[in-house]
Structure formats: C-alpha cells, structure tokens
N, C-alpha and C positions, 0 to 999 in steps of 0.2 A: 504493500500500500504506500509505503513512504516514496519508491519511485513512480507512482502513478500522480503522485500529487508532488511529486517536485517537476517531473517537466511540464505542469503548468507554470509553474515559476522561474523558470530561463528567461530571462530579459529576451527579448526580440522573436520569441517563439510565438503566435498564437495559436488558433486550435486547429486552422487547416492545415498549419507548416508541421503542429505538434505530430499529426495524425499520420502525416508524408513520412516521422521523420521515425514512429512508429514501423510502420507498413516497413520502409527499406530496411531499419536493421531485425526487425523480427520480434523483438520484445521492449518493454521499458524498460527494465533494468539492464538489455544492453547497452543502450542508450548510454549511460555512466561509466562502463568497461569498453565501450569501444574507442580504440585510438583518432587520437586529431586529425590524423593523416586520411583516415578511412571518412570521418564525417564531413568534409571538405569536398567531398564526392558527392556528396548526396545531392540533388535536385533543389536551390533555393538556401540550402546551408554554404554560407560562405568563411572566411578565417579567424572573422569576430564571434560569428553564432556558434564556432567549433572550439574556437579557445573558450564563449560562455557556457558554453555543455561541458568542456573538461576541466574545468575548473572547479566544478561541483559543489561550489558555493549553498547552492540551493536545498541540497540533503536536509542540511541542519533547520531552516526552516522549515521543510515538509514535517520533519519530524519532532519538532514544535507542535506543527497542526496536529499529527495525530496524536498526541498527549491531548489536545484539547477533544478531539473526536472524539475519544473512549472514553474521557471522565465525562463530556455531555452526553454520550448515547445516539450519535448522531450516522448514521447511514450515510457509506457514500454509493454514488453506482458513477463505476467507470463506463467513457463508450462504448466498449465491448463486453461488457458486462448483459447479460440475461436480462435484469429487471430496469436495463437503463429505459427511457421512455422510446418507443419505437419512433413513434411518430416523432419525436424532435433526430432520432436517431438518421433519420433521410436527410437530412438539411447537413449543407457542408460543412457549415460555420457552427456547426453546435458543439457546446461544451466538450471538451476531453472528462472533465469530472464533475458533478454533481451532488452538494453535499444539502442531506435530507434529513428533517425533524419530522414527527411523525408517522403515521402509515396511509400509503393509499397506493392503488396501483395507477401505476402510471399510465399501463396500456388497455385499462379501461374501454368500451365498447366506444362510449359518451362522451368527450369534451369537449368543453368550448370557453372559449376567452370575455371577460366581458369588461372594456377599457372606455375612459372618458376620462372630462376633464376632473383636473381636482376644485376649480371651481362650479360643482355641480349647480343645477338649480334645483326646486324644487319639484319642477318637471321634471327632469333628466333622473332626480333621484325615485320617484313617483312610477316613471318609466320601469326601474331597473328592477325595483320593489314588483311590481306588477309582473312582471311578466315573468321573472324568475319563479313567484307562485304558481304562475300559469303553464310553466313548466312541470314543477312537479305533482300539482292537481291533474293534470295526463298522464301520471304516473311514469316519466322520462325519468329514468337512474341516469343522470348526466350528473359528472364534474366539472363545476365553474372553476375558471382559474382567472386571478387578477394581480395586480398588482402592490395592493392591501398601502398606496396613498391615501389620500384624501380625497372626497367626491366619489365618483363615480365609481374606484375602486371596491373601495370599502363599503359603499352601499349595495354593489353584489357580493361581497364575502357576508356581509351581517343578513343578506337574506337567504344567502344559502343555507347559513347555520339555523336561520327560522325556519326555514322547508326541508329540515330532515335531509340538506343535498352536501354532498361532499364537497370541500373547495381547496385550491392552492393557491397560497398566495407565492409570488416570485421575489424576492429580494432583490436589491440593487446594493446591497453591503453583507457582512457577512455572520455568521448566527449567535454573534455574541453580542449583541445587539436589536432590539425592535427601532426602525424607521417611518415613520412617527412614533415617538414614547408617546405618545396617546391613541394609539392602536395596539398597544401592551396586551389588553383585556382582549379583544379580540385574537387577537394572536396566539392565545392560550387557549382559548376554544375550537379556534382553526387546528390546535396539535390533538384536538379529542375528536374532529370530523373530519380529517384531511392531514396538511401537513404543508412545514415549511421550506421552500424550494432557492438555493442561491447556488451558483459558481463560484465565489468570491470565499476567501480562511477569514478567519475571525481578527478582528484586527488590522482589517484593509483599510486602505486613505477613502476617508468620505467623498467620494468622485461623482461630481455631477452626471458627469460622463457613463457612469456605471449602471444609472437606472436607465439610460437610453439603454445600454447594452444589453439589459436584462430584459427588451423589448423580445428579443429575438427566439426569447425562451419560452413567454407567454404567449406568442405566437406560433410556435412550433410544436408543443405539447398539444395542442390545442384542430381540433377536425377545422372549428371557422371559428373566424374573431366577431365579434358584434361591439361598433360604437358605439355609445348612446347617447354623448353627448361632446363636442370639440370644438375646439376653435379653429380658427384659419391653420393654427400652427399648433403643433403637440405633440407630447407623445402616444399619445390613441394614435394620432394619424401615421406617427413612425411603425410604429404594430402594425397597422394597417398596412401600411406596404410590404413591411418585409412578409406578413402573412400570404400578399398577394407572390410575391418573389417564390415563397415555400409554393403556390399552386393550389391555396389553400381557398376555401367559401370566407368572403366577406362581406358583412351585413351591418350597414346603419342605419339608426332610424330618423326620421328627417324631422326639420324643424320649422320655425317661422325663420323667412327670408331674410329680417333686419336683426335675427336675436344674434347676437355673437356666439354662444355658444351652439349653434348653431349649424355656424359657417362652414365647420368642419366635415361633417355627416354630410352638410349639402352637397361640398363639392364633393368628395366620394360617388358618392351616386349620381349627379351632373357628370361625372368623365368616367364611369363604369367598372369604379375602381371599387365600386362596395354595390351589393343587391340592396332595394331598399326594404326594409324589414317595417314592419308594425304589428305585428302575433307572434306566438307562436305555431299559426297554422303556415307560415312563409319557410320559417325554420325547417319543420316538418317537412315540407313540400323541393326543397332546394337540397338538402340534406340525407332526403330518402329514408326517415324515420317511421317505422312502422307504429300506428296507432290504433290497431285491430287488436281487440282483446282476445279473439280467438282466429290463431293461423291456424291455415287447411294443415289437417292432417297429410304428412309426406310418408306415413310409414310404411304404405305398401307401394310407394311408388321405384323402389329402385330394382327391387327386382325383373321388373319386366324391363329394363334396359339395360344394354351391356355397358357398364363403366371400365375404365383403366382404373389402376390401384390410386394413380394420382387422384384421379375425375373422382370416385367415390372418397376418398379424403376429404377432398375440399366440399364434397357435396354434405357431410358428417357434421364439419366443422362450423358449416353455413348453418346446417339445422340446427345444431344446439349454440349458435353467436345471435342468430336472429340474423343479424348482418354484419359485416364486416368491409374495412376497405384495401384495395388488391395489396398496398404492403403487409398490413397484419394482415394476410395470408398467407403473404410469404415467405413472411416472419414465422410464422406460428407451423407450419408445413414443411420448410428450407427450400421453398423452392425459387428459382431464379425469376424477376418479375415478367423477361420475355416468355419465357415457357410458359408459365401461369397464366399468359395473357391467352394462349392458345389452348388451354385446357376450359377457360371459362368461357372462352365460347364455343365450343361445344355442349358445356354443358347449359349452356343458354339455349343454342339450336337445340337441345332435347328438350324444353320445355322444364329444366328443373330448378332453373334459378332464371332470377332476370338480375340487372345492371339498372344502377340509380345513380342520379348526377352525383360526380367526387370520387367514380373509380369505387364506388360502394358496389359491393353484391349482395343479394337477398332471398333463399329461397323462392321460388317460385309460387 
C-alpha cells in the first residue's frame, strides 16, 4: 500500500503519466527498484521525473499516510483494485487512489450526481428537495453523489438522508478535515448512509484549485449529472462538461430568463450541452429506468433458443441486474467491450433483451 500511494506523490506525475508509468514497468513497487537509466525510456518520463522517482523522497510521506489510514479506518481502492468505482474507472484522468470513509458500493446499478450553485435559492433548493423525494417515492434504489458545499450541494445530500437514499459526498481536501465545519453534522450521517469520497492525504494545502479537481470524480462515478441551479460560471457547469467529455447523460433544469442563477442551466440546454429535465418521468425516460413493478417472466424463455456460453451469461446477469450499462458488463463478465458489443446484439435480434439510451441493456 505505501507504494501505491506514494506514486501519487512524485512531483510532476499525474494520474495518466502515473498509470503509463505503471503499465511499462509492470508493478508499483517497481516503480522504486527500477534504475534511472531504464525510467528515462519510458514514454513522457524525462531526466527530472526519473531523478524525482529515484530519489524516493516520497516513501516516507506515503507512509505517514498510512499510519493515518489504519488509526482512522479509512479504505483505500487503488485503480486496479476490484471495488475501485467502474464507472469512474473508464475515464483516463481518474484517480490512481481513492481514499474512503464509510460503506457503499460504488458500482451500484443507480447513480447520479446532483450539482449547483452554493448560492442556492429557495427555488433551486425547493427543486432538489422535491424531486429527490420523487425519486424515491418510485421506489428508484439510486445513489446521489455531490459535493456536500453549500446550496445546492448539501440540499441533495440532507435529502437523501431524509428519503432513506444513499449518498456520497466528494471532497476537494483531505479526510482529516470537514469543508464547511458547518457541514460537520451532516457529514457524520452521510458515514451511517453512504460515505466519504476524496483523492487528496490528510493534510493537503487548502487549494482552491482542488475542489475544481474533484469535479471530475462527481462526475465520473456518476450514470448523469443533473444541475439544478448555476450561474453563467461555476463549478456545476465545470461537472457538467467534463461529464459530457466522460459520454455521460446530462440534465438541467431551466429557469427564469433574467434570474442569475439561472443563466447557467439555460445555457446548457440552449447549446445541447444538458437535456432539459423537470421530473423525474425525463430521468426515467433518457436513462432507460425500469418502473414496472412487475417484469414478464423470462424463465422459460431461454430454453427454446440456442445461446453461446457468453450470450447466456450476459443474458443471467441482465435478468437478475434488471439493467445494466455495456461497461459493467464487461466489467462484471471480463469481456472485451468490442466482442460484447456483438454478443448483444444478437441477443437483441433474438428478442431477449433490448438497448436503452446510454449503452444501457434490459431484459426484454
């Protein structure tokens, strides 16, 4: 563990060079045993980044951290790790390591992001309130994930934990600390429904810089982001893109024309950069969420058709997920996502699943 968390700590590495730098020599703790001469080779490392890898400065810090991890009880999941988040796991730019308070899974059927300003109004907050209810009054087992600021944030984490719904909030610093100390008390309640989520050891420089950063993880964990309330300029609206960047559903809800907070939702959905949302019947509808309290019986349907060992797998795995999107099939089956793409439709042309917007499958 202590080499998994010190080559996030090499000055000039980040997490795509980390992962390159992984991939060539074969392990992290080569990474530290491998000669100057040999890391100078590698694609992107040059004579500075190979004297700050052999120089090894960074050990003694990782291993700082992990004295703090084991006296707080804190989870980490490396990228390659099993229980890392799949879904953030597609995106290039995602964390090398993940340090986590609480329990929840990451890779969850359900989730979705729900960002705004921290100048909420009491529309926007009105909004977040509502319809989060309205989610799980349809009895949707989703996890909200936010950013647990102020506004908008924090008024989908406080209603998630009213509607019985799991939530995560994402840090922008590190877990030896609450950002707002007046988000304390929620934050203790999010580690009994959810859990708390940061890249960042404990101890890092308060970087304004670093809650943008931590856009990328609320958005990547996350099926679609939903705005609900922004300005011309924001960090919702940074989410927002980089969600779009991931390939991901994004949803805002619109405003009055002259309000400021406002202007940000508007334009989204003026340049097609967000669907515009007002229920949760849009959500459903864009997202391919089943809301039939009783599916047809699939049990006698596989026999009368020949399947491949693959075809019937995937066909197993749909019936008892409800749905699923083509990576966590992938993920969960090992299959490569070209091959998979040709197994599901076959098993579409047979009638035993169909395809929902988002690269979702679903029983048929």
């Amino acid at each position: 563990m202590k080499y998994k968390i010190a080559v996030t700590l090499i000055p000039g590495i980040g997490c795509i060079l980390a992962k390159k730098l992984i991939a060539y020599v074969g392990s992290v703790e080569g990474i530290f045993s491998e000669k100057e001469r040999n890391l100078i080779k590698i694609p992107g490392i040059g004579e500075y980044l190979a004297r700050e890898i052999a120089n090894q400065n960074v050990l003694k810090r990782a291993e700082e951290e992990l004295g703090f991890i084991e006296k707080k009880g804190i989870t980490t999941l490396f990228y390659l790790d099993k229980d890392y988040p799949e879904r953030l796991k597609h995106c290039n730019d995602a964390p090398v390591m993940l340090f986590v308070k609480g329990g929840v899974n990451f890779n969850h059927p359900k989730v979705i992001s729900i960002v705004g300003t921290r100048n909420a109004t009491r529309y926007g907050k009105e909004i977040c309130k509502d319809f989060i209810s309205e989610i799980a009054n349809r009895n949707h087992d989703v996890i909200i994930v936010s950013g647990l600021a102020f506004g908008i944030d924090v008024s989908a984490h406080r209603a998630a934990l009213e509607n019985g719904l799991q939530t995560i909030a994402v840090l922008g610093h590190g877990l030896d600390i609450i950002y707002p100390a007046a988000h304390e008390t929620v934050a203790r309640k999010i580690l009994d429904q959810g859990a708390l989520v940061t890249e960042f050891l404990n101890n890092s420089s308060f970087d304004k810089q670093n809650f943008v950063k931590r856009n990328r993880i609320i958005a990547g964990i996350s099926d679609a982001t939903i705005v609900v309330e922004s300005s011309e300029k924001g960090g919702a609206l940074i989410t927002a893109e980089i969600a779009n960047s991931y390939n991901r559903d994004v949803f805002a809800f619109p405003g009055k024309i002259n309000d400021k907070y406002s202007l940000g939702c508007n334009k989204l959905i003026k340049s097609n950069k967000a669907a515009l949302i007002e229920s949760v019947n849009d959500l459903e509808y864009i997202l391919g969420w089943d809301t039939k309290s009783d599916k047809k019986d699939l049990q006698q349907v596989i026999p009368f058709i020949t399947l491949s060992d693959d075809e019937n797998n995937i066909f197993r795995l749909l019936k008892d997920s409800g749905e699923m999107n083509i990576d966590s099939i992938s993920y969960q089956l090992d299959i490569p996502v070209n091959t998979l793409s040709a197994l599901l439709l076959n098993l579409e042309f047979s009638g035993l699943i169909k395809s929902l917007p988002g690269k979702v499958y679903t029983p048929a």
